[in-house]
N, C-alpha and C positions, 0 to 999 in steps of 0.2 A: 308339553310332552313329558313322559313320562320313563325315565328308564329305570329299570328293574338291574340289579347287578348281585349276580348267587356267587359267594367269593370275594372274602378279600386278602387274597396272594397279592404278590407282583402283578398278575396279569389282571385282576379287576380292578384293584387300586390305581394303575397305569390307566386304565379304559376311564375310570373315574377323573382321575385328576383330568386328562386329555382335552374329554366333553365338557366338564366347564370351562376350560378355557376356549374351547370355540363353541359356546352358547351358553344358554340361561334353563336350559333343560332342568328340570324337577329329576333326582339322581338321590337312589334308596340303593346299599350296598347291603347286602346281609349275607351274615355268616353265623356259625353257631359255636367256634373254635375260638375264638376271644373278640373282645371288646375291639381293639383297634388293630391295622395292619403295624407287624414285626416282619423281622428279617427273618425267614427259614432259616437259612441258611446261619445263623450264628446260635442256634439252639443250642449246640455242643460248646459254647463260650457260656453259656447259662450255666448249666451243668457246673463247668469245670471254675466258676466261680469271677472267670475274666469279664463279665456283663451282667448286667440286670437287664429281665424282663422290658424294663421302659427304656433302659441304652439300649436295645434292639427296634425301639420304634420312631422311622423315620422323623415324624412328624407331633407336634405336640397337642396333646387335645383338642388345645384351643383349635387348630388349623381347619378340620373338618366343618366344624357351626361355623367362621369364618368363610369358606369357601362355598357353604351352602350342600353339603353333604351328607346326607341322612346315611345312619349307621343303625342296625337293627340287627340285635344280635335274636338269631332267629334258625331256627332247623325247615331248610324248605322240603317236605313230605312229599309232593305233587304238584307238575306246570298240567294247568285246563289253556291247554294254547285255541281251541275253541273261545275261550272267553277273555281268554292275556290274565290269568288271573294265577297265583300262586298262593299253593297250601302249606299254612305256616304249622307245623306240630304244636299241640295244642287245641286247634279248628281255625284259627283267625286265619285271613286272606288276605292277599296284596295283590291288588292289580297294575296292569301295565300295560305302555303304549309299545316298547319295545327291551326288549329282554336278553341279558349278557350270562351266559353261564362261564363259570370260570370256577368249577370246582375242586382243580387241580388232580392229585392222584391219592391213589391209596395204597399202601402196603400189601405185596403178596401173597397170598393164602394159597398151598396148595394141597387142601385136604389134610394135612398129617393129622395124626390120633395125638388129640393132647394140645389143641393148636391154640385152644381159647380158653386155655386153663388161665388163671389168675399169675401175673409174672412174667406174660407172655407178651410184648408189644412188639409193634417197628418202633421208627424212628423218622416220625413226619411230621405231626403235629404237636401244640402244646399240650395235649389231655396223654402225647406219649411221654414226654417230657416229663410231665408229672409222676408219673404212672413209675417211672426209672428211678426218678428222684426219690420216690419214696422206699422203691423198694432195694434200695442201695445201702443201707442201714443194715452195719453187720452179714453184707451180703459175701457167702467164700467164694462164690466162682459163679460167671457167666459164660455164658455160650450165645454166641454169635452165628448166625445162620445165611449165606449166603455173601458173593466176591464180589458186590461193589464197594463204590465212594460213601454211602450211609453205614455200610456193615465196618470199614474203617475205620471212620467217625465213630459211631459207640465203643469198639474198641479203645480208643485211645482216649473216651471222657471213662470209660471203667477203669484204663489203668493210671488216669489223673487219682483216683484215690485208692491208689494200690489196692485194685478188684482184681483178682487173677482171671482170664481170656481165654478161652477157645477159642476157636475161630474155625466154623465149617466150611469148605468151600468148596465146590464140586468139582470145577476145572482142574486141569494140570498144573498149572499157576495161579497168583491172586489175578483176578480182572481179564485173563486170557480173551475174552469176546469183543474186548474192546483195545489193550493192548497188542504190539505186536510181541514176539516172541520173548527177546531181548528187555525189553523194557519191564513184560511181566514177572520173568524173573527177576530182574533186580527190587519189584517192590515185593516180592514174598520173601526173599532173603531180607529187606529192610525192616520187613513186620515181625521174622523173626528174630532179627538183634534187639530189637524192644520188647524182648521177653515175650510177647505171645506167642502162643499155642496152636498153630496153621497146621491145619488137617488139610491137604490138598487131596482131592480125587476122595473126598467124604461126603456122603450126603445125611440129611436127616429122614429116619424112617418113623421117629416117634417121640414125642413129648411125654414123659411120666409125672401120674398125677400121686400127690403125697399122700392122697385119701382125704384132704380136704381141701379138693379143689385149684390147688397151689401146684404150680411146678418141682419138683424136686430133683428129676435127670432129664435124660434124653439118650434114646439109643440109635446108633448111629445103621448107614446100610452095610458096615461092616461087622452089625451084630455088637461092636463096644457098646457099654453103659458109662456115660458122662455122669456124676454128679453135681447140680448147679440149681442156684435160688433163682435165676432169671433166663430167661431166653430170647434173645433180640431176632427179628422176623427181619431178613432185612435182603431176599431173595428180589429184589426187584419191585417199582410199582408198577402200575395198570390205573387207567381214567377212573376217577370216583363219578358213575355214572348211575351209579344203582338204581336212583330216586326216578329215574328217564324211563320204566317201564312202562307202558301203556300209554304213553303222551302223544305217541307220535312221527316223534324226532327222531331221525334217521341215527343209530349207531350202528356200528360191528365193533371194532376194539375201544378206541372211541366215538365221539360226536361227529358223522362227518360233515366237513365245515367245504366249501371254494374258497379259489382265491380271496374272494373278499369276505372270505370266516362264515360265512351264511349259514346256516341249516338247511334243512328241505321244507323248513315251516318259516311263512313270512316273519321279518322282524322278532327271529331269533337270531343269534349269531354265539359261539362257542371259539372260544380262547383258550391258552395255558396248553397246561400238561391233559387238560382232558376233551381238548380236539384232535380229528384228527384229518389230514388233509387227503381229500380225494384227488388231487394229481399233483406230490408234491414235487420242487426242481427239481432239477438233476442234481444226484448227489445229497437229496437231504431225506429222510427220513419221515414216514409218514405224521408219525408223535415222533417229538421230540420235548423230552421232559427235563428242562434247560432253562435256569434262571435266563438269562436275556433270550431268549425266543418270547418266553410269555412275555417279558417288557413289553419286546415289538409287535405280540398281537395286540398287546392293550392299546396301542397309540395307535397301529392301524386302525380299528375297530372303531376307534375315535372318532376318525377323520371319514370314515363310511354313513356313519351314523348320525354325523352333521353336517352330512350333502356332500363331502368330495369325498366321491367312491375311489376307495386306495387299495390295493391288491396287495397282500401281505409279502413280503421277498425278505428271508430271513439273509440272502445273501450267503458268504462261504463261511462251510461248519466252521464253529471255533468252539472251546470250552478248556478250561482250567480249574484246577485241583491240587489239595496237596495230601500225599502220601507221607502221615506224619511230620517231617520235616524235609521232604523233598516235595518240592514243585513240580506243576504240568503244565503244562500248555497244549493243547494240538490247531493246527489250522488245514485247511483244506481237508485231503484227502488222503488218509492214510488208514489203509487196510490191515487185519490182522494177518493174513496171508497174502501176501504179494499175487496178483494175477503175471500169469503169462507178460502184458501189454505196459506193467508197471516196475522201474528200479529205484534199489534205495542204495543210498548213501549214511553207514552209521557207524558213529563213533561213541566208545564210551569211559569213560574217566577210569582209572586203577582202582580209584577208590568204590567204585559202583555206584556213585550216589547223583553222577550225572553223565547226561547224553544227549544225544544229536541228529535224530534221524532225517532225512529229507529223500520226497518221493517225487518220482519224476515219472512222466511218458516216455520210454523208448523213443520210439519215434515220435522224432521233434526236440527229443531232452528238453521239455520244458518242466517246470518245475508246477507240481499239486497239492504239494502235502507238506506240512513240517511237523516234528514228534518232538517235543524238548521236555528233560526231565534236568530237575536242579539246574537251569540254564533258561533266563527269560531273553525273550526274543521281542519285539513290538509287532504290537497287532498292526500295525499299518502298513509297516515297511512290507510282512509276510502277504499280509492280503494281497499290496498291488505287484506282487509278483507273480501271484500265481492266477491274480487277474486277469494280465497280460502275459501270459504265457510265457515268463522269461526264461531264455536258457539256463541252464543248469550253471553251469562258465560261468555265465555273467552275476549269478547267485555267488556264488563260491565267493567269487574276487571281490564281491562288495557286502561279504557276510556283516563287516563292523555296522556296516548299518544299520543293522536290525536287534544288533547286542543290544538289550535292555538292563543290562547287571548292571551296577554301582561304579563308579570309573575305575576303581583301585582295584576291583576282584580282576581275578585271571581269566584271561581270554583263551579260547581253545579254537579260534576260526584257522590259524596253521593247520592243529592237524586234523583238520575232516579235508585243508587241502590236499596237505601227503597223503589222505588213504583214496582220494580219489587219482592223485598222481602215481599212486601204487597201482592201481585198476586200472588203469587206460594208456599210462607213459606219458598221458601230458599235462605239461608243465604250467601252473599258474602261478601268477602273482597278487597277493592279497593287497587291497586298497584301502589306505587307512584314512578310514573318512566318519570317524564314529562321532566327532561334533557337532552338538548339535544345527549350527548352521546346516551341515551337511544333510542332513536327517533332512530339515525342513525342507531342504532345496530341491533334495530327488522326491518328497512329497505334493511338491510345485507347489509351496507357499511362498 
């Protein structure tokens, strides 16, 4: 048998490695983005000079002929799922017994004048990479376009070689759609101590062209004209599905996949950031464009595809980031506007560079959510609490548990007790059980 794999991110390289190890399957990955899977995610350590290209890739050449891995760096044009066959740019073909798309995302485009001037990139792949590096030479100012974790990122690889920053962002604070109120302020006040240039409640109305093709400004919808040699696109991605026209295969925003990643065409299956789930759990999101999501679809998809049919369960949201030099973490469920049904508990340092939020059910006070900024928490301890539905109380008094900082940093589990003791009038006692024995023992190891 035969699998076909379009992508190699996390989530087809995952699907890959998987399937060899439970069979002897014939396994072709192609991509048309480089030679061998890297790490996305450390692109902006390329940039700023902390890694090379090849310290970004897992695995060493040799590893793929070794495991029996075909890698075909290749542009697929069109799936004939009538025939399992795949249009490789150029005219050559590939056929297939069974076929993994996994072509992750692609940079937002939303129409502006000027969009695909020369100088204009996101920041997702390595041809954007390139494309920045090059044009970073003698560059006076950039602009930044849109308030996420990427738009950050290029920010702080332009001000590694003292590039001066804009920074557009439409919301009222950085990241408001995703942060809660609190927390967003604190990273847009952090962005501007590092000297950038945070336009909040600005949009882009237009890219201006020098006359030859090149970026040279940009005017904003409050009618300013920026001057700038580069523009980073970096409002958000959306599934790179473009190629999926006429095939067939059921999309709407993405691919949509079931439980067990399926298409609506036999022996397709779609993974990563460019499926998308038709009834996904409670609480997760239809896409979710999230280094370990795509892992776990790759290793499900694995185990489907070599006879034990595995139903993908991303289990509770989790995701981590850093805002220049402050940390994130979030677990479970935490809203940007508190509903009616949902309370928080939040505290945050004098200095603004860390915080503590935790979100609970009214009724029941169990505990759903944790928000931690500059303040690591363990992923374990948080999960099986809000697994189990622990009270809120019983969270409080046994916070040391889940502190993940260095033994000698400062602890702050006091006072998120006081401001709950401040709220309610009652009184707890914190339990100092932050050793690791302790750790393992409420994890029942």
């Amino acid at each position: 048998m035969h699998i076909a794999i379009i992508g190699n991110g996390i989530s087809g390289i995952t699907a890959a490695r998987f399937i060899r190890k439970l069979s002897d399957y014939k396994i072709t990955v192609i991509s048309a983005e480089s030679d061998y899977f890297f790490s996305r995610t450390a692109l902006m350590y390329i940039y700023m000079g902390h890694m090379r290209l090849k310290d970004t890739q897992p695995y060493e050449p040799s590893f793929w002929k070794k495991n029996r891995i075909d890698l075909l760096k290749a542009y697929v044009e069109k799936i004939n799922t009538d025939q399992k066959e795949l249009r490789l740019k150029g005219g050559n073909t590939l056929s297939y017994d069974k076929l993994i798309i996994a072509t992750g995302s692609k940079p937002n485009k939303f129409g502006w004048p000027g969009q695909d001037l020369q100088n204009v990139n996101g920041l997702y792949s390595l041809q954007d990479l390139e494309a920045m590096e090059a044009a970073s030479k003698n560059l006076e100012r950039a602009v930044i376009v849109g308030g996420g974790l990427i738009g950050l990122e290029m920010a702080e690889m332009f001000l590694s070689r003292d590039i001066p920053v804009t920074f557009l962002v439409r919301e009222s604070n950085y990241w408001d759609i995703a942060l809660p109120e609190e927390e967003a302020k604190m990273v847009s006040d952090h962005i501007r101590e590092h000297g950038i240039d945070l336009r909040l409640e600005t949009e882009l109305k237009e890219i201006v062209d020098d006359g030859a093709g090149k970026v040279c400004a940009v005017i904003t919808n409050k009618g300013e004209r920026i001057d700038c040699g580069y523009v980073g696109l970096t409002a958000g991605v959306s599934p790179n599905i473009h190629f999926l026209e006429s095939s067939g295969i059921d999309t709407q925003r993405g691919i949509v996949v079931n439980e067990l990643l399926e298409t609506n065409i036999a022996d397709i299956y779609a993974i990563g950031d460019c499926s998308q789930q038709s009834n996904p759990r409670p609480g997760r999101r239809p896409i979710e464009a999230v280094w370990y999501t795509g892992r776990m679809m790759g290793e499900t998809v694995a185990h489907t595809i070599c006879g034990n049919k595995t139903s993908y369960d991303p289990g509770i949201w989790f995701n981590s980031a850093k805002f220049m030099d402050i940390e994130y973490q979030v677990y479970g469920t935490v809203d940007t506007r508190l509903p009616d049904n949902h309370g928080s508990l939040f505290w945050q340092h004098p200095s603004g560079k860390k915080s503590i939020r935790i979100v609970y059910e009214k009724e029941g006070m169990h505990v759903i959510g944790f928000n931690l900024m500059g303040i690591r928490y363990r992923h374990e301890v948080c999960e099986k609490w809000i697994k189990e539905q622990t009270h809120l109380e019983e969270v409080l008094k046994n916070l040391s548990l889940a502190n993940f900082d260095p033994e000698f940093f400062e602890e702050y589990e006091r006072e998120l007790l006081y401001i709950y003791q401040q709220q309610t009038g009652n009184s707890l006692e914190l339990k100092q059980k932050r050793s690791a024995s302790a750790v393992l023992q409420f994890l029942g190891f």
